[in-house]
ROFI-713846 format. One record per residue (C-alpha): z, y, x; residue in one letter. Coordinates in Angstrom, 2 decimals. Last residue first. Layout:
ROFI-713846
<r z="Z" y="Y" x="X" keba="a"/>
...
end
This chain:
ROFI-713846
<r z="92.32" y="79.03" x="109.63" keba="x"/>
<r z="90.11" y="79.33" x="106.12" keba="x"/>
<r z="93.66" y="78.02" x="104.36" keba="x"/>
<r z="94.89" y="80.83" x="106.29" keba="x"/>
<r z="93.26" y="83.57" x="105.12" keba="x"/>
<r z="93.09" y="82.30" x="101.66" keba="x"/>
<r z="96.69" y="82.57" x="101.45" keba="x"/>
<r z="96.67" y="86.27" x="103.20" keba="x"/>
<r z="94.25" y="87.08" x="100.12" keba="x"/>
<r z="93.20" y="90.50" x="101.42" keba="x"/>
<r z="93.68" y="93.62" x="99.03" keba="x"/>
<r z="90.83" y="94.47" x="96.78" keba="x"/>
<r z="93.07" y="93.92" x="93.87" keba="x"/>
<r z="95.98" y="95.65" x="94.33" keba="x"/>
<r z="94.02" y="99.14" x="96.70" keba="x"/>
<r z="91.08" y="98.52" x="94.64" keba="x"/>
<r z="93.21" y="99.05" x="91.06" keba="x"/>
<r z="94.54" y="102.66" x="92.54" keba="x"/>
<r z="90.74" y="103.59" x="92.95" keba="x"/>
<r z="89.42" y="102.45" x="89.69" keba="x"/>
<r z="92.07" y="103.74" x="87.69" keba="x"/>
<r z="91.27" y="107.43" x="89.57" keba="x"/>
<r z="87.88" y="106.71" x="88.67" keba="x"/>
<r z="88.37" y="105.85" x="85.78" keba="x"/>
<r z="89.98" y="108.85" x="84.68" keba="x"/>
<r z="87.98" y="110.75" x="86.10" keba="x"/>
<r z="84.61" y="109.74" x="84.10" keba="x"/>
<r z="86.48" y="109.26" x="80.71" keba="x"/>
<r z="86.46" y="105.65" x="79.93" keba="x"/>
<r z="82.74" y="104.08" x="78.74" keba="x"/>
<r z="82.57" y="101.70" x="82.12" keba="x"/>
<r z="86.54" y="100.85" x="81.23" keba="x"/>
<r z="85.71" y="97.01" x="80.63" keba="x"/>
<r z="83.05" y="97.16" x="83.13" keba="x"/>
<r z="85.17" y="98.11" x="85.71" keba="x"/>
<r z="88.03" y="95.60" x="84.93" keba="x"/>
<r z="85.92" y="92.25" x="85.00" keba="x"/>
<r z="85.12" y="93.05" x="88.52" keba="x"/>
<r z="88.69" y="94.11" x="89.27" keba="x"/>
<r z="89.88" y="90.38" x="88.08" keba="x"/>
<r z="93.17" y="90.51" x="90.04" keba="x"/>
<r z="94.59" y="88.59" x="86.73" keba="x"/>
<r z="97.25" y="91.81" x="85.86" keba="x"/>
<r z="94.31" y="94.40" x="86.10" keba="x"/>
<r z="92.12" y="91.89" x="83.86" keba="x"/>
<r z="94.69" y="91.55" x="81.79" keba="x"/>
<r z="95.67" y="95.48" x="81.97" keba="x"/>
<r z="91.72" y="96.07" x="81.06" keba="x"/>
<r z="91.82" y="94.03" x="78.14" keba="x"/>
<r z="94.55" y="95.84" x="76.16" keba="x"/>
<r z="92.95" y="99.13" x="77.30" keba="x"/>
<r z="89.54" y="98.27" x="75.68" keba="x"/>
<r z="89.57" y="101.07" x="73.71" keba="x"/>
<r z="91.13" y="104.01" x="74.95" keba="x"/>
<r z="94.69" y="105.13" x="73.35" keba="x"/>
<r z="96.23" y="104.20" x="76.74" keba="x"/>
<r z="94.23" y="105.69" x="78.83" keba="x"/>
<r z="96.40" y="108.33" x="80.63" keba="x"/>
<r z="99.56" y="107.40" x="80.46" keba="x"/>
<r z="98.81" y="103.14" x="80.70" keba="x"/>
<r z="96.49" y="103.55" x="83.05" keba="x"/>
<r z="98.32" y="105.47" x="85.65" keba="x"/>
<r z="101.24" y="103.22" x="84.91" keba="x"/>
<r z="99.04" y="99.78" x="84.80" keba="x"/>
<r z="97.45" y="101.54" x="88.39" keba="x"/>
<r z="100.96" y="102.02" x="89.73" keba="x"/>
<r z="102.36" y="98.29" x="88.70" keba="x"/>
<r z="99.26" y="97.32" x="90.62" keba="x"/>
<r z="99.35" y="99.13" x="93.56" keba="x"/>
<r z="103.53" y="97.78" x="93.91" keba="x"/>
<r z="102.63" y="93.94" x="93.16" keba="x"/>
<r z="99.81" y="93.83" x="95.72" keba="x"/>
<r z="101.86" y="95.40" x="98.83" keba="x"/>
<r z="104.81" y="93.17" x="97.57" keba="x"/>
<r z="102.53" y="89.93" x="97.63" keba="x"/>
<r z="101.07" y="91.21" x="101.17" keba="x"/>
<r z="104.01" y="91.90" x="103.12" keba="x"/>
<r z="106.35" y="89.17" x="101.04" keba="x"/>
<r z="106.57" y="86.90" x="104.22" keba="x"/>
<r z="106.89" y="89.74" x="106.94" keba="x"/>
<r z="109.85" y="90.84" x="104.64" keba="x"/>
<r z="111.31" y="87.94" x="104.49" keba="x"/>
<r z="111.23" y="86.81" x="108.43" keba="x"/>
<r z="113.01" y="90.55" x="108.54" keba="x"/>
<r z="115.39" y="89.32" x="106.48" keba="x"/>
<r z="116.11" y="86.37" x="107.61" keba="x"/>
<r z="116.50" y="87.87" x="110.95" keba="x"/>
<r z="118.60" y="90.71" x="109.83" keba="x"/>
<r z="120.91" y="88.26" x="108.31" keba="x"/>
<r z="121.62" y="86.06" x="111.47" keba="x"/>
<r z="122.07" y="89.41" x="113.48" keba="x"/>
<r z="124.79" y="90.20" x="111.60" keba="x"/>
<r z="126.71" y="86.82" x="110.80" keba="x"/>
<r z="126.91" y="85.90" x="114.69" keba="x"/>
<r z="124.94" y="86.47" x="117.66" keba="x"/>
<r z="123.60" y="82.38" x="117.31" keba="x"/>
<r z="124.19" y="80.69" x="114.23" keba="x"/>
<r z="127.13" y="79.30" x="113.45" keba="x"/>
<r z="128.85" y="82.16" x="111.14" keba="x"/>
<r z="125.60" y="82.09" x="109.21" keba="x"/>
<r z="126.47" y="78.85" x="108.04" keba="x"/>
<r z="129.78" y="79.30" x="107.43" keba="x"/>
<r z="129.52" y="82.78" x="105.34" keba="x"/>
<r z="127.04" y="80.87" x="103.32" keba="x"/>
<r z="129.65" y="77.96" x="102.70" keba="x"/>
<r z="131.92" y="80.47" x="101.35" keba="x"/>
<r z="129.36" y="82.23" x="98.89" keba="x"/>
<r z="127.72" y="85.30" x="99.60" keba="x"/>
<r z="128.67" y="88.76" x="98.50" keba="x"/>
<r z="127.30" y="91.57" x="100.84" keba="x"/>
<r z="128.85" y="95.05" x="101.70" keba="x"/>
<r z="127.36" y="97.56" x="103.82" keba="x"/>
<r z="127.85" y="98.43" x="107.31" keba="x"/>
<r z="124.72" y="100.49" x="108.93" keba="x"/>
<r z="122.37" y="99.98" x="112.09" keba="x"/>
<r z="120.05" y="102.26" x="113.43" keba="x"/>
<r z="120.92" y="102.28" x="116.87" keba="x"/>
<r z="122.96" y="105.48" x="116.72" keba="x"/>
<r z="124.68" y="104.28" x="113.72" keba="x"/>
<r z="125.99" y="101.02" x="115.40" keba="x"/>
<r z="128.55" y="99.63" x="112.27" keba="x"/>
<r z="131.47" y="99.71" x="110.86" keba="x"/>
<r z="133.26" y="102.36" x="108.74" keba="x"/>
<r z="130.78" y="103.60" x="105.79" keba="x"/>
<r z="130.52" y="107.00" x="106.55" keba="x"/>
<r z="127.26" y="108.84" x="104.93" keba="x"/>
<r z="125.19" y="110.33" x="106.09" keba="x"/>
<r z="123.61" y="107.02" x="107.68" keba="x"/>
<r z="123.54" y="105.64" x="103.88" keba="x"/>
<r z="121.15" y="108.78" x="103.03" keba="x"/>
<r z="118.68" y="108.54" x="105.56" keba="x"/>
<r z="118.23" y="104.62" x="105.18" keba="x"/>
<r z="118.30" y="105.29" x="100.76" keba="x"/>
<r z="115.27" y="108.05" x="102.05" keba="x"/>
<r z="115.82" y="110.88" x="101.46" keba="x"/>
<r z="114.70" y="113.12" x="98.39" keba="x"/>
<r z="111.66" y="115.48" x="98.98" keba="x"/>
<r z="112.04" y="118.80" x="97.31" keba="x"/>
<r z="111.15" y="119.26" x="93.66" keba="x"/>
<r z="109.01" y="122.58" x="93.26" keba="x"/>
<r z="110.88" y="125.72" x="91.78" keba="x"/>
<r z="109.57" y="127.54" x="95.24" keba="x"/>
<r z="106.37" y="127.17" x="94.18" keba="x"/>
<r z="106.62" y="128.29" x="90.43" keba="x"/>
<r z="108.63" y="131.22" x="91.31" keba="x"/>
<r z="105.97" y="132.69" x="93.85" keba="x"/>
<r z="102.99" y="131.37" x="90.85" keba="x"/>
<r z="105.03" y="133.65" x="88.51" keba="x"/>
<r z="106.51" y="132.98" x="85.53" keba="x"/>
<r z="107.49" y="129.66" x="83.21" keba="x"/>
<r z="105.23" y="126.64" x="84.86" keba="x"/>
<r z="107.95" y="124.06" x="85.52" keba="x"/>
<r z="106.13" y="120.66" x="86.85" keba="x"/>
<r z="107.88" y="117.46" x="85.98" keba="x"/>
<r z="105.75" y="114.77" x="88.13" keba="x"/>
<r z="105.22" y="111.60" x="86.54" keba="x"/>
<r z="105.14" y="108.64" x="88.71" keba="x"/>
<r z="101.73" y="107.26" x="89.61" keba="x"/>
<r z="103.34" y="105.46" x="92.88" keba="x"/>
<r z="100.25" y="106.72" x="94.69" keba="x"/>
<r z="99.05" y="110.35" x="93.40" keba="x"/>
<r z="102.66" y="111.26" x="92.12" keba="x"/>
<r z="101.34" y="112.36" x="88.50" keba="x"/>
<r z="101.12" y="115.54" x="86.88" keba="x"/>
<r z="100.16" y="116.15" x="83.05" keba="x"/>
<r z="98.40" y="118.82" x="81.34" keba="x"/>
<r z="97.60" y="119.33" x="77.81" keba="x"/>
<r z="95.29" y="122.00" x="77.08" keba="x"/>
<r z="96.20" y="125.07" x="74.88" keba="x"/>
<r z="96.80" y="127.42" x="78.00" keba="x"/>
<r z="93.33" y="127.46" x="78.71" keba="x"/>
<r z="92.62" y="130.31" x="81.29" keba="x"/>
<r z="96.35" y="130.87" x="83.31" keba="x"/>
<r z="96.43" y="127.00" x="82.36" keba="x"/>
<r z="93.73" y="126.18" x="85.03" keba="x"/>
<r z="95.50" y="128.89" x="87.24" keba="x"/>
<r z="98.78" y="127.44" x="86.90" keba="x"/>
<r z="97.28" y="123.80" x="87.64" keba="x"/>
<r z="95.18" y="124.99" x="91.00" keba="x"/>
<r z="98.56" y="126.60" x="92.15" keba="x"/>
<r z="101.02" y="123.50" x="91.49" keba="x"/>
<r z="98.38" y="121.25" x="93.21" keba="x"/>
<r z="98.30" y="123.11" x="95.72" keba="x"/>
<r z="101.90" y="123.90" x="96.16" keba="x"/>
<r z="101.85" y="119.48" x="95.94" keba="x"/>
<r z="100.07" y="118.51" x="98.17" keba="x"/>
<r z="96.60" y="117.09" x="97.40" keba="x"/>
<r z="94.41" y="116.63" x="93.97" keba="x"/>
<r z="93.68" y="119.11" x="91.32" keba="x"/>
<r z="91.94" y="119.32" x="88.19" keba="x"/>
<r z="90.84" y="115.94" x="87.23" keba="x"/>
<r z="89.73" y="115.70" x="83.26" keba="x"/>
<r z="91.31" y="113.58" x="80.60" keba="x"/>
<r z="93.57" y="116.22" x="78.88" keba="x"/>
<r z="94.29" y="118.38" x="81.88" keba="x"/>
<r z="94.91" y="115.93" x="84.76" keba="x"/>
<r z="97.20" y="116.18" x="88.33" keba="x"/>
<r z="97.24" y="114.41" x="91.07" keba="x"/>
<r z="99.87" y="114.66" x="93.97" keba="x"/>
<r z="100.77" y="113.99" x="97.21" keba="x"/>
<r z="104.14" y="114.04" x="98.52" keba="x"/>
<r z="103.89" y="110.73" x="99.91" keba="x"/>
<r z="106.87" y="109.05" x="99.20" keba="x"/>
<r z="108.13" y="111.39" x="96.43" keba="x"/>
end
């Protein structure tokens, strides 16, 4: 859970928004009154489905709740893996390259290591924006796709989702249930609203 912050819909209709014991308590009341309704619970960002267990009391249904897992960082630093500067943040793992890889990096200035970490860092900054885009838009197709996909116009919604066309987008899922949309609406801004670096620079 990456932000711990949840969402969660009976049928089409918002009920609860926010951390998760609230969200857990807002949802067992709901279904305290209208236990027929199908519910589901989503991971506000990623749009992930949360499994919430409902059976007994609110008291067991909080402390039932799935506890943050760590990070892969957190979780390679517990464990030993032979070389490498822990305390500075550093950790050993293994990587396959080709001979005439090793040779390359092996001539470049501090060695293999910090060779690597600088391509990969000069990756990362790279991809910033492309990954940023690619990750709010694979959560508003999965958003859309569990809670609207029986809704007409879905098929042409997730090509205008997939072609940044948000314009087009909105008034393909104007009719949509009210929260629903909105929800779709807000997780599609963050993909397609999101500056075009390219264009950014072309303009420099």
């Amino acid at each position: 859970m990456p932000n711990n912050t949840w969402i969660a819909f009976a049928k089409h209709k918002q009920i609860a928004v926010g951390e998760p014991r609230n969200v857990a308590t807002h949802v067992k009341a709901f279904l305290d009154t209208q236990p027929e309704v199908p519910f589901v619970v989503l991971d506000a960002d990623t749009s992930q489905p949360i499994e919430l267990d409902l059976r007994g009391s609110l008291a067991a249904i909080l402390k039932r709740l799935p506890v943050p897992e760590a990070s892969s960082t957190s979780a390679a630093e517990a464990t030993p893996r032979g070389p490498g500067r822990p305390k500075l943040g550093v950790v050993a793992r293994e990587v396959t390259l080709l001979p005439r890889h090793w040779d390359w990096l092996g001539s470049q200035p501090g060695g293999a290591s910090v060779a690597l970490r600088k391509l990969v860092e000069q990756a990362q900054r790279a991809s910033l924006e492309s990954d940023r885009r690619r990750v709010a838009t694979e959560s508003a197709y999965r958003f859309m796709h569990a809670m609207a996909g029986d809704e007409k116009g879905f098929e042409e919604a997730s090509r205008a989702l997939f072609a940044n066309q948000l314009e087009r987008l909105k008034d393909v899922v104007a009719k949509w249930p009210r929260d629903v949309r909105s929800h779709l609406l807000e997780l599609a801004g963050r993909a397609l609203a999101a500056p075009n670096t390219d264009a950014a620079k072309a303009a420099d």
